[in-house]
C-alpha positions in Angstrom: -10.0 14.2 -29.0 -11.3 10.7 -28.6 -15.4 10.7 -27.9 -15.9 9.3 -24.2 -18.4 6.5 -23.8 -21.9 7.5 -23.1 -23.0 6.7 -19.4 -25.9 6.3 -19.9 -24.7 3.2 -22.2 -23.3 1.7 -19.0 -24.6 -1.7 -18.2 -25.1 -2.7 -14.8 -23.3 -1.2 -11.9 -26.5 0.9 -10.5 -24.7 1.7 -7.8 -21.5 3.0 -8.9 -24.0 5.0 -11.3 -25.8 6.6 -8.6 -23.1 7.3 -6.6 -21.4 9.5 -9.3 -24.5 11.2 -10.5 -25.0 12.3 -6.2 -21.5 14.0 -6.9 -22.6 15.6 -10.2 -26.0 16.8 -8.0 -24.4 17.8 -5.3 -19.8 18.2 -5.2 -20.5 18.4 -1.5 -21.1 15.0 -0.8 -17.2 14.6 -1.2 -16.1 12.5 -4.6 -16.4 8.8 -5.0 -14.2 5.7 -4.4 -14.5 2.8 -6.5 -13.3 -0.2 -5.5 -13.4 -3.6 -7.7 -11.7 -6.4 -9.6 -10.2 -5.8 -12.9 -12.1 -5.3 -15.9 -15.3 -4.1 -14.4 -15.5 -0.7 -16.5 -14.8 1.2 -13.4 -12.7 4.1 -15.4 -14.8 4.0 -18.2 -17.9 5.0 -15.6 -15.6 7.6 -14.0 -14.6 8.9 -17.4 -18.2 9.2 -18.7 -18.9 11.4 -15.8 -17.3 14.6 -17.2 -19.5 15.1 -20.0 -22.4 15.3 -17.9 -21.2 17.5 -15.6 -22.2 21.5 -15.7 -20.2 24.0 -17.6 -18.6 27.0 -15.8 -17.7 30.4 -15.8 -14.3 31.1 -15.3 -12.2 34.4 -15.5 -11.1 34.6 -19.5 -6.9 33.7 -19.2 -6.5 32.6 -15.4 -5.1 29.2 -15.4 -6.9 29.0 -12.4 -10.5 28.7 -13.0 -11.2 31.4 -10.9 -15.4 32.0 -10.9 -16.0 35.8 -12.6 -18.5 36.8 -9.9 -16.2 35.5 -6.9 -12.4 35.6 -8.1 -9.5 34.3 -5.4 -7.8 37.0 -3.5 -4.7 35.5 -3.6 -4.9 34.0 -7.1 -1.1 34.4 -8.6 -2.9 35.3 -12.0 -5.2 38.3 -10.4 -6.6 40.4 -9.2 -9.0 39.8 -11.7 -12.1 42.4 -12.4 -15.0 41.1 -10.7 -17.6 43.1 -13.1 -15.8 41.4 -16.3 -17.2 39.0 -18.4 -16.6 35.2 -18.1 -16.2 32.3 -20.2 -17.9 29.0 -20.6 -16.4 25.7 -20.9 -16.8 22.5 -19.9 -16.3 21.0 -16.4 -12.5 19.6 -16.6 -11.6 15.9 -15.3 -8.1 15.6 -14.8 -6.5 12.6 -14.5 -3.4 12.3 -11.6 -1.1 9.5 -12.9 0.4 7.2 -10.3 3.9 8.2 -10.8 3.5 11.9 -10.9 6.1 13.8 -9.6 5.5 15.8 -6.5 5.6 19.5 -8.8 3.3 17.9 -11.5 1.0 17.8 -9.1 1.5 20.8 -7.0 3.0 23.1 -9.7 6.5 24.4 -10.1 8.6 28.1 -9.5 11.1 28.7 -11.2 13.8 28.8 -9.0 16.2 30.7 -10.9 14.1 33.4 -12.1 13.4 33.8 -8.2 17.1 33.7 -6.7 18.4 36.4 -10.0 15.1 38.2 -10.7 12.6 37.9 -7.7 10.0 37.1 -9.7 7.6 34.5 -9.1 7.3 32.1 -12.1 5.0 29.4 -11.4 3.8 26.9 -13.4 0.3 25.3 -12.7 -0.1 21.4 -11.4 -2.9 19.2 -11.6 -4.6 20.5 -8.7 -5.1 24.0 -10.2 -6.2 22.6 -13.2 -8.9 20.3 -11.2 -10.2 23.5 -9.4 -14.1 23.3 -10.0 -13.6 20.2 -11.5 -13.0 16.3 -10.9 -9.9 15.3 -10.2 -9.0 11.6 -11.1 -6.6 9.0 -9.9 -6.4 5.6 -11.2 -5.4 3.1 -8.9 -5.4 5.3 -5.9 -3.8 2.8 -3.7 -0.7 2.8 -5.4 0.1 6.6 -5.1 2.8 7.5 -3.3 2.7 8.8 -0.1 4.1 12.2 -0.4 1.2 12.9 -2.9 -1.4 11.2 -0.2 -0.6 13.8 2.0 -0.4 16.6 -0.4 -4.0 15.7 -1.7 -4.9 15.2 2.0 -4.2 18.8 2.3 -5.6 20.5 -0.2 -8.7 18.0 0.2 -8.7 19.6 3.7 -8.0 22.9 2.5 -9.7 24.0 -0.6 -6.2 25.1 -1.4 -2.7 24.3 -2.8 0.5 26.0 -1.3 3.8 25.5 -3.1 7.0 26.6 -0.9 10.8 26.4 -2.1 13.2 28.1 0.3 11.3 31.0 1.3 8.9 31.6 -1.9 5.7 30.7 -1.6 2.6 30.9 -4.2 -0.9 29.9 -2.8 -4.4 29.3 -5.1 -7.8 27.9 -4.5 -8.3 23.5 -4.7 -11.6 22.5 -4.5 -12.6 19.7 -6.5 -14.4 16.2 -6.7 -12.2 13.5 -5.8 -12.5 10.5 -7.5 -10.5 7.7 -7.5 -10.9 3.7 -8.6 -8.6 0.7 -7.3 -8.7 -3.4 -7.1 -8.5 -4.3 -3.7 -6.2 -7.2 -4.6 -3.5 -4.7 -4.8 -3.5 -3.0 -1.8 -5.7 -0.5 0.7 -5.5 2.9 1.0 -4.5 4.9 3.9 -7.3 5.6 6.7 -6.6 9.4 6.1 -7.4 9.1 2.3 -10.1 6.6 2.5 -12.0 9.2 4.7 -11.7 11.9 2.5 -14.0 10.0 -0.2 -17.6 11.1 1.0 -19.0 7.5 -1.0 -17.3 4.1 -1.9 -19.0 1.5 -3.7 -18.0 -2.1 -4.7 -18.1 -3.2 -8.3 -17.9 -7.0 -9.6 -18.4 -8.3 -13.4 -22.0 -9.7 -13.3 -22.7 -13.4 -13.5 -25.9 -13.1 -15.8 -24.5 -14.0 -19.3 -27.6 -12.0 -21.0 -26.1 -8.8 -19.6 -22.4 -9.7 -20.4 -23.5 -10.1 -23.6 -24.9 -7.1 -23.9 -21.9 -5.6 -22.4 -19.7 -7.1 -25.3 -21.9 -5.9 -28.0 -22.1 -2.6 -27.0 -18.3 -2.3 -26.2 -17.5 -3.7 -29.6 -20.4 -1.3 -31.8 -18.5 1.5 -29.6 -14.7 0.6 -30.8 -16.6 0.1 -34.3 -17.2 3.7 -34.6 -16.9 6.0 -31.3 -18.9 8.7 -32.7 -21.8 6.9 -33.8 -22.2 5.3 -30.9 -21.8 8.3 -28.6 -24.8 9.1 -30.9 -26.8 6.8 -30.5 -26.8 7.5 -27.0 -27.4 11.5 -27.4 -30.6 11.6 -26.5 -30.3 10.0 -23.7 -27.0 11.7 -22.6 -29.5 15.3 -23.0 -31.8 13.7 -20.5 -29.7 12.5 -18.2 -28.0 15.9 -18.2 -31.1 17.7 -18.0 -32.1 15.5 -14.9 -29.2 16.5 -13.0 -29.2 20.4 -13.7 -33.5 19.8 -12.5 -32.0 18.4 -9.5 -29.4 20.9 -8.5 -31.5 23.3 -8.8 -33.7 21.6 -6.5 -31.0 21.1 -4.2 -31.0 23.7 -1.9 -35.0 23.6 -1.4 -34.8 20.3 0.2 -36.0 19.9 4.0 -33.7 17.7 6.4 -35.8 17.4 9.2 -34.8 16.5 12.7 -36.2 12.7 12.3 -34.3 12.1 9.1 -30.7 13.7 11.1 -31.5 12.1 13.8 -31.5 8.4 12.1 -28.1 9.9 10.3 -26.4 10.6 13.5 -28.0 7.5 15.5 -26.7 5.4 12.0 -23.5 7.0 12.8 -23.4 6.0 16.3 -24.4 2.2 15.8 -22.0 1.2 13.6 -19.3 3.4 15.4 -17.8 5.1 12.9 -14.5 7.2 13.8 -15.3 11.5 14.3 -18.2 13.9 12.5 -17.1 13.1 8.7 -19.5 10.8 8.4 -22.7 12.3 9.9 -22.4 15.2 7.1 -21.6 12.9 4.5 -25.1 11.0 4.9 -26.9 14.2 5.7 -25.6 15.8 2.3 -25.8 12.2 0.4 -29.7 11.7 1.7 -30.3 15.6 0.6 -28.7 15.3 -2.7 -30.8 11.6 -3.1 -34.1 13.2 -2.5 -33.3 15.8 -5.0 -32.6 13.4 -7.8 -35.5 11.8 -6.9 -37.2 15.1 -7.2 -38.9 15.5 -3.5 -38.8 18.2 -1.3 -38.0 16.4 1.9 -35.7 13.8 2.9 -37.0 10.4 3.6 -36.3 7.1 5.6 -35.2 5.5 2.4 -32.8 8.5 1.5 -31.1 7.9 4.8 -30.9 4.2 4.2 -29.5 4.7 0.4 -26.8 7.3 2.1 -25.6 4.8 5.3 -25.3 2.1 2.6 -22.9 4.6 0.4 -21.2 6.5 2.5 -21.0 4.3 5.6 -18.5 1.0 4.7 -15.6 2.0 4.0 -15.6 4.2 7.5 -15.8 1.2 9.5 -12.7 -0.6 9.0 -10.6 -1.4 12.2 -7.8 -2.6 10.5 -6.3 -3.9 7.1 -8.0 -7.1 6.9 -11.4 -6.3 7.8 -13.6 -6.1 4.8 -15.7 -3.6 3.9 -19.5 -3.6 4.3 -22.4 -2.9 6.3 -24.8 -5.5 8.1 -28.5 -4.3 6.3 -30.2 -6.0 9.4 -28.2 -3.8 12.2 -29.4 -0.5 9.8 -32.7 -1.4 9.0 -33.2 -2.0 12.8 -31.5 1.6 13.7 -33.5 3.1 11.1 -36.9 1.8 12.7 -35.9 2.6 16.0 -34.9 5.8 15.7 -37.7 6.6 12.9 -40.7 9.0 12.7 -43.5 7.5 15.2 -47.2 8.4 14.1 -49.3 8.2 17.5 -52.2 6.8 14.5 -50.4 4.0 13.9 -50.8 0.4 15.7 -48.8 -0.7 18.4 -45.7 -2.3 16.8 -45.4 -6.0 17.2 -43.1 -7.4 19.7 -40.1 -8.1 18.4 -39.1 -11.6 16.5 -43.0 -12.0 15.4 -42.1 -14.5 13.1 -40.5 -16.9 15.9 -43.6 -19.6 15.3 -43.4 -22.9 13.2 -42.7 -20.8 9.8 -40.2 -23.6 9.1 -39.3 -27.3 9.9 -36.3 -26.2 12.5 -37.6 -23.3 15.1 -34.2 -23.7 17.2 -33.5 -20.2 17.2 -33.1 -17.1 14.5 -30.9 -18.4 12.6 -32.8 -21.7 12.6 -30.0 -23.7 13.1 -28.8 -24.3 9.6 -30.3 -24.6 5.8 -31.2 -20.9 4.7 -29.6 -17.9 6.0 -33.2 -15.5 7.1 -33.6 -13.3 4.4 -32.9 -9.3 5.1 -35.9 -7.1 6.0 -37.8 -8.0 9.1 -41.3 -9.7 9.1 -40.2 -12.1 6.1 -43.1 -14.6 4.8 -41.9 -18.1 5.3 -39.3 -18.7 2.6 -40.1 -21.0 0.0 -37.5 -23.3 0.3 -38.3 -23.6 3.8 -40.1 -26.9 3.4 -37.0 -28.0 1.6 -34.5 -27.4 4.1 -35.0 -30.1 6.9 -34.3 -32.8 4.9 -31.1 -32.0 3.6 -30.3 -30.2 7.0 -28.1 -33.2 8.2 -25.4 -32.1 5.4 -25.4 -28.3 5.4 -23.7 -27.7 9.0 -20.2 -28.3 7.1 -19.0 -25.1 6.4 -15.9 -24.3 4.0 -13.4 -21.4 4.1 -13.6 -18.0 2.6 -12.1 -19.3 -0.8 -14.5 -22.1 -1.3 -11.9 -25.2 -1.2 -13.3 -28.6 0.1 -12.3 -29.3 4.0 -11.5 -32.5 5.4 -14.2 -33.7 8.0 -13.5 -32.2 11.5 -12.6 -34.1 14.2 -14.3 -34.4 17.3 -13.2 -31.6 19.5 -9.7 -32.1 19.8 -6.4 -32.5 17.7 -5.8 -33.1 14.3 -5.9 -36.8 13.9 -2.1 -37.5 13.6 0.1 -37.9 10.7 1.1 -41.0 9.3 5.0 -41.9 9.5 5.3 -42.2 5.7 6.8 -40.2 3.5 6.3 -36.3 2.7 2.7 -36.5 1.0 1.2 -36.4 4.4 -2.7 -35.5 4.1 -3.2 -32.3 5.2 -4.7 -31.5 8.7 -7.1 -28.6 9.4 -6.1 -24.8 9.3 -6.1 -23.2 12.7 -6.7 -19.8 13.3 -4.8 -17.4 14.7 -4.1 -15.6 17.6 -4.8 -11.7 18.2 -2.3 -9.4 15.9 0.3 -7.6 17.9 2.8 -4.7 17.1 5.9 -5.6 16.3 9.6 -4.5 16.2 10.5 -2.7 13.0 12.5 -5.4 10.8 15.4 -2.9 8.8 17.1 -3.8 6.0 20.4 -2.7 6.7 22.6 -0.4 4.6 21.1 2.6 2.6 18.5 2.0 -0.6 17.2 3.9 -3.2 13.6 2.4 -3.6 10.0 4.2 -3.1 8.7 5.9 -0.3 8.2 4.1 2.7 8.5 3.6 6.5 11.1 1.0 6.9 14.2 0.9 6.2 16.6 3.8 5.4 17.4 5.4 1.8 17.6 8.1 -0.4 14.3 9.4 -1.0 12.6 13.1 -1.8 11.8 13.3 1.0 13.2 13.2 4.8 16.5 14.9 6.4 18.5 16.6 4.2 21.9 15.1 4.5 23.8 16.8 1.8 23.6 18.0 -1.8 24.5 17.4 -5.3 24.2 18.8 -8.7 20.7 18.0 -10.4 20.1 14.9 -12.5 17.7 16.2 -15.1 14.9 18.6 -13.7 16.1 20.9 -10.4 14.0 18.5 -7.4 14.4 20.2 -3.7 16.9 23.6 -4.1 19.7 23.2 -1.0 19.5 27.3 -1.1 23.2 27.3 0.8 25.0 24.9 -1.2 23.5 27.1 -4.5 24.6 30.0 -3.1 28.3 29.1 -2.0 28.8 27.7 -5.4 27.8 31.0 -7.6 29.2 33.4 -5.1 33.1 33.3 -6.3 31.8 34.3 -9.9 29.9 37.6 -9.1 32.7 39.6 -10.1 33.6 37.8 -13.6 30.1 37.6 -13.9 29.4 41.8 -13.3 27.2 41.4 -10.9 26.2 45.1 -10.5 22.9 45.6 -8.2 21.9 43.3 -5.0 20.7 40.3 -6.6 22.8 36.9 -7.1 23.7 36.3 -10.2 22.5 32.9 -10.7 23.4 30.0 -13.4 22.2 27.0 -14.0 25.4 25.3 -13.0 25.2 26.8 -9.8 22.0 24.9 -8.7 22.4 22.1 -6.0 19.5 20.3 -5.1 19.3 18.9 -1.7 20.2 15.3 -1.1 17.6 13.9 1.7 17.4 10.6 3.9 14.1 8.7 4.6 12.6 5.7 4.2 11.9 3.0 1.9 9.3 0.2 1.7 10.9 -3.1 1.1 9.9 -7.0 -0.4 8.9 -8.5 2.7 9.2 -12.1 1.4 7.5 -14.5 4.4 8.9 -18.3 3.7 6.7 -20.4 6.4 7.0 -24.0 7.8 3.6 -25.6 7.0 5.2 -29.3 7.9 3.7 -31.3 10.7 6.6 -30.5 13.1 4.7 -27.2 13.4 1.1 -29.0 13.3 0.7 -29.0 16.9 -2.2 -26.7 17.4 -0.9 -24.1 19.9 2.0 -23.4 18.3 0.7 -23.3 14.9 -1.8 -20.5 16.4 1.1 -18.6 17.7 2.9 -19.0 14.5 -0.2 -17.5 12.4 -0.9 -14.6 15.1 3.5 -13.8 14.3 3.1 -13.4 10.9 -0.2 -11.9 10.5 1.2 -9.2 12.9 4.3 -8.5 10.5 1.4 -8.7 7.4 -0.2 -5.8 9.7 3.2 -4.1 10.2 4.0 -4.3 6.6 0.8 -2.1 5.3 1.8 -0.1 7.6 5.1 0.6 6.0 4.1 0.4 2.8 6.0 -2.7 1.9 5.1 -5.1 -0.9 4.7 -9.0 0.8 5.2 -12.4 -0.8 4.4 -15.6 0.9 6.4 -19.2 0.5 5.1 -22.1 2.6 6.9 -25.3 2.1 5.9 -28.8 3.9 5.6 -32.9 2.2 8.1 -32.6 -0.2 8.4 -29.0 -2.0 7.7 -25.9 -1.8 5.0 -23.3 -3.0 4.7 -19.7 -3.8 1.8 -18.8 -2.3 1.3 -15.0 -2.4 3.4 -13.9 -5.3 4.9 -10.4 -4.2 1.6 -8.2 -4.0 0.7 -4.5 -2.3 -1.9 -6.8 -1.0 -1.6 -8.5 3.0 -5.7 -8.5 2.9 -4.3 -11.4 0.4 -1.6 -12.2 2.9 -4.1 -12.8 5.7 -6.5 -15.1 3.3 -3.5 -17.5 2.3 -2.5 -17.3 6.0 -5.9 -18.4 7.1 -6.6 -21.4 5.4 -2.5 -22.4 5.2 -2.9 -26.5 6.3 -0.3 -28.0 7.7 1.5 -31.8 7.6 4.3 -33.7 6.2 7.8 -33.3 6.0 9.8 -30.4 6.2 11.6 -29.4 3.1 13.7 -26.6 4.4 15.9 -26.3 1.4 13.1 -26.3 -0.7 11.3 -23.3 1.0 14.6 -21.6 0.8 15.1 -21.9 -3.0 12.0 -21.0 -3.7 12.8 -17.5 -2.1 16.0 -17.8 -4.0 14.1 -17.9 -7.6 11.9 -15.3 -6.3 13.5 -12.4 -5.6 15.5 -13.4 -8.7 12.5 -12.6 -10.9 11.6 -9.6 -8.0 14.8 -8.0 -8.7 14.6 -7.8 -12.6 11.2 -6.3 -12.0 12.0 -3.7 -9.6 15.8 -4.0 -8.6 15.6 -0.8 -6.6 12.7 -2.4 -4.0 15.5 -4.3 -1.4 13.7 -7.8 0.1 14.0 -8.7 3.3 13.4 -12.5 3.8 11.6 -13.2 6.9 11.8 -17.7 7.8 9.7 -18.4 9.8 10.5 -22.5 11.3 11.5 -24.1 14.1 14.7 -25.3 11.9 14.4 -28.6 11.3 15.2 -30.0 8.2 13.4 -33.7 7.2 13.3 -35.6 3.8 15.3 -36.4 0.7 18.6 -36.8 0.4 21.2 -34.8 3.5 18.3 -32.4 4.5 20.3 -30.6 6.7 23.6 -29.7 4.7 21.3 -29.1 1.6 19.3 -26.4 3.8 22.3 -24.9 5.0 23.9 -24.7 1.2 20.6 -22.5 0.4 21.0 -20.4 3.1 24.5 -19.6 2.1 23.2 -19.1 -1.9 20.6 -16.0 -0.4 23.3 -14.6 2.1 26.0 -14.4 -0.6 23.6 -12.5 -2.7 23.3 -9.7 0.1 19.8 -10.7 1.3 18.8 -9.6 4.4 17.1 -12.2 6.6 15.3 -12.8 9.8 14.8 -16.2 11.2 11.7 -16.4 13.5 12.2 -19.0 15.6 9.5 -21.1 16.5 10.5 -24.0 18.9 9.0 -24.2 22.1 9.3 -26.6 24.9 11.9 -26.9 27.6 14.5 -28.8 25.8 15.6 -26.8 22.8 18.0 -27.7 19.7 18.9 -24.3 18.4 18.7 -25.4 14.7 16.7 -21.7 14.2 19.9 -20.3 15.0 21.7 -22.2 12.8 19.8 -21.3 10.2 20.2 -17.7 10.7 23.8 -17.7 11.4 24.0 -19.6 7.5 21.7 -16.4 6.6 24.0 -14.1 8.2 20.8 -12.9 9.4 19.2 -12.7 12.7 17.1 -15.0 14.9 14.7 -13.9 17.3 11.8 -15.7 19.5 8.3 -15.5 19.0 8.1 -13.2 22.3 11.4 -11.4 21.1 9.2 -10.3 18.2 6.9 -8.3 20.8 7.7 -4.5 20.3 6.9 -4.3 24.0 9.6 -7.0 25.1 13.3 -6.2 26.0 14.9 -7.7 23.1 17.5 -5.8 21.1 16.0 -7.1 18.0 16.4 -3.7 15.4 20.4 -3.6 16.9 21.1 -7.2 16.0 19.3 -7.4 12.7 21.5 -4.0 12.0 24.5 -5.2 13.3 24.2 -8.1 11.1 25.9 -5.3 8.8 29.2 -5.4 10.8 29.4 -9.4 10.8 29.0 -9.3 7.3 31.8 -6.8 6.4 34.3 -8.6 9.3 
């Protein structure tokens, strides 16, 4: 068995270190989400955990951990004996792969022995081996959505049930969810997210002493994994000492009404979605003062808790980060706080607002130096500093730190020279308020993962029909099994009332869903689409299908052509919080390389579909169809669109022209797709287009 790293050898991170060490004080807080770029140790941490957890009892031979002095009722191993003895052994961590199959997790009957012997043989899953344990998933944002919801239930539950046609096996769940993932690749589901009682963020750090010391200690523990691990025993004994101290401490601990009344005030402020939350603090500030080794909770503990348990429960939507704004809780926390009648009068509010620097225009003091969190700050030191060079900090950049070009006074971009296609580039807009859109299908029927858009052969869904099994028995179609084996009963001597059942009789059930697709977004950024209004509408369209596209669980690309080429600027990612940051600062100008953008899509998917040839693309264009630059710009666009079409890609032109006097060139463009073209406003799921019918009939044009 390979010797874990020692936590307590864990540089850094205090956070993420305090969050799981809350968990080992106290499972009730509700498991741990840890969210962070790669390479940051964030398994490691989560692996370390385990060892420092506290052995159990459990019944001797259930393979369900049942606890000696309170076994499960309904435990398919029992009853079990209360007065025997039990066995110790170690707190488990099990480890739920991303590609688990629904019965690995949930267990397995044996569907056979049930049908010709009415016995229920059931294997175990991951989730009864978690009971009274940790369970562990790896990039949690990339599990599939039928095992989501089955870990949403037995989160919920405390339970697992496992039901094929009629036979049914129940056992007790209860464990500490923990799960790690890098943002970059995608969010998790609001139902999941909620289930995780604390998230914390995790980045490398930017101090080369401690990398350094990160390295070393990484490379002495590869060196030799035992002598490292003891190196480190001492303090692993302590730190496990600690945390037993602290448990047992645990249920001593006094919330009074002040401290629950700044949790649910806390709670209230930052309007945070149902009760989840308010019991997460309360049992995060309780398991805090215990590990601190106090009898009481204190302001602090609350403060420590909102900042844990709090961010990840106040997303609106996809591409809001998480976070909390310290200032907004410090403020709650004092309002709401203890008041001691021997205390002073508290000082008016803002008591700071004097000359403390050079500018006293306001809180924010106009520019320079963001105020520093806590309130009543001294005068910063680099106050005196600031009015000098005040004249050239107002310039602010984008989120990813690239250089803008001055902005102009109040108006347009300045415009575009005639020239040729390197036309400097003019200032990103914004965009407009998302919107729900119609749902863009794919037509025909796939065979790619679980999602909610377009239709395929999934495990999930309708069943439609059945089959014999390909490798291991998946969903039993009980009918289909039983009309096969029922002309053999008398060449088989079926005697007494049961079936007499063979493997070659087994059908499993053929089922109809859906599928998440390659949404592959090519985007005019020439200057034809510079014109600030419709740019703006152009950026609220496609940051709308982003939104619709985490929704279905669809993997997005992004092309954006304009000068004289093309560029891939999302490669295909789970990621539209990545989407909506390209989007953002996407400048526009130049020429418009049509064929360009369209080839690039071409080589795209090409590489896509050697990847991951059962994930379908859909190509979404979105242009106002002109075609400028090089060499026959027009027939050389229309010649790509013809390349995609004759590879089967589906296709939706969103056509972007506005004005009065209209060419039609989008719906050129689309009818050289064999695809469809719809309208900004057609794009509405609230307007009266027939938008899902034509992009599905699109089917019938191509077959005629």
């Amino acid at each position: 068995m390979t010797t874990p790293y020692p936590f307590t050898a864990i540089v850094g991170m205090d956070d993420l270190r305090l969050a799981l060490l809350l968990n080992a004080v106290s499972p009730a807080v509700g498991g741990v989400l840890v969210r962070g770029e790669k390479g940051t140790a964030k398994s490691t941490a989560v692996r370390a955990l385990a060892s420092l957890m506290p052995h159990v009892d459990v019944v001797p031979g259930c393979r369900f951990s049942c606890a000696p002095a309170a076994p499960d009722p309904d435990c398919p191993d029992g009853p079990h004996d209360q007065a025997g003895a039990g066995v110790d052994r170690p707190t488990r961590m099990v480890e739920l792969p991303v590609g688990a199959s629904e019965d690995r997790l949930v267990g397995a009957l044996d569907i056979e022995r049930a049908l010709s012997e009415g016995v229920k043989a059931f294997e175990p899953g991951l989730l009864a081996d978690a009971h009274r344990g940790v369970l562990y998933v790896d990039e949690v944002n990339l599990l599939h959505d039928h095992l989501v919801d089955l870990l949403l239930d037995a989160a919920a539950m405390g339970s697992s049930y496992v039901e094929r046609e009629g036979v049914s096996v129940r056992h007790a769940a209860r464990f500490l969810l923990v799960g790690t993932m890098n943002p970059e690749e995608g969010e998790l589901r609001p139902q999941l997210l909620d289930r995780f009682g604390l998230t914390v963020e995790v980045a490398a750090s930017r101090e080369p002493d401690q990398r350094v010391e990160v390295v070393r200690r990484r490379l002495a523990y590869d060196a030799d994994p035992a002598g490292f691990a003891a190196r480190w025993a001492a303090e692993e004994e302590a730190l496990r000492q600690r945390i037993a101290t602290a448990r047992a401490l645990l249920p001593d601990v006094a919330l009074g009404d002040a401290a629950l009344r700044q949790i649910s005030a806390t709670c209230a402020a930052f309007e945070v979605d149902g009760m989840r939350a308010d019991i997460v603090m309360a049992r995060t500030a309780t398991a805090l003062a215990a590990w601190a080794g106090r009898g009481e909770v204190a302001e602090e503990d609350v403060r420590q808790a909102a900042l844990l348990a709090l961010p990840h429960r106040r997303r609106r939507n996809p591409f809001d980060a998480p976070g909390l704004d310290e200032d907004k809780l410090d403020r709650t926390l004092e309002e709401y706080g203890p008041q001691d009648d021997e205390e002073p009068d508290p000082e008016p509010e803002g008591p700071d607002d004097g000359p403390d620097g050079p500018d006293g225009g306001g809180p924010d003091g106009g520019g320079g130096q963001p105020p520093q969190d806590g309130p009543d700050d001294a005068p910063q030191p680099s106050g005196a500093d600031a009015g000098p060079e005040q004249p050239s900090v107002p310039d602010q950049r984008p989120e990813g730190g690239r250089e803008e070009q001055p902005a102009q006074p109040q108006g347009e971009a300045s415009p575009e020279p005639s020239g040729g296609g390197a036309a400097p580039e003019k200032a990103a807009v914004g965009a407009t308020e998302p919107f729900k859109t119609k749902r863009l299908d794919v037509p025909g029927l796939g065979e790619g993962a679980d999602g909610r858009r377009s239709r395929a052969r999934t495990a999930h869904g309708r069943t439609t029909g059945s089959r014999r099994p390909q490798g291991a028995l998946g969903k039993l179609h009980l009918a289909a099994t039983v009309q096969a084996a029922a002309p053999h009963q008398k060449r088989r001597g079926r005697s007494g009332t049961g079936l007499v059942v063979r493997r070659d009789d087994l059908r499993e059930a053929v089922r109809e869903g859906r599928e998440g697709n390659l949404v592959l977004f090519v985007v005019d950024a020439s200057g034809s689409m510079a014109a600030r209004k419709r740019m703006t509408a152009v950026k609220g369209a496609v940051l709308s299908l982003l939104l619709d596209a985490y929704q279905r669980r669809d993997k997005v690309g992004m092309i954006t052509f304009r000068g004289a080429d093309a560029a891939l600027a999302l490669p295909p990612t789970s990621s539209v919080e990545a989407g909506a940051a390209r989007l953002e600062q996407l400048p526009t100008g130049g020429r418009t390389p049509l064929a360009a953008g369209l080839l690039k899509a071409h080589e795209v998917l090409r590489v896509e579909r050697m990847r991951d040839a059962s994930r379908r693309p859909l190509v979404v264009v979105v242009t106002d169809g002109r075609a400028t630059g090089g060499v026959e710009p027009r027939p050389r666009a229309s010649k790509a669109a013809r390349l995609l079409a004759s590879e089967g890609v589906a296709s939706v032109v969103v056509d972007c022209e506005a004005g009065p006097v209209r060419l039609g060139l989008a719906g050129e463009l689309a009818r050289d797709l064999q695809g469809t073209a719809v309208t900004l406003d057609e794009l509405r799921a609230d307007s009266v287009s027939a938008l899902v019918r034509n992009v599905t009939d699109t089917t019938h044009r191509r077959a005629a």
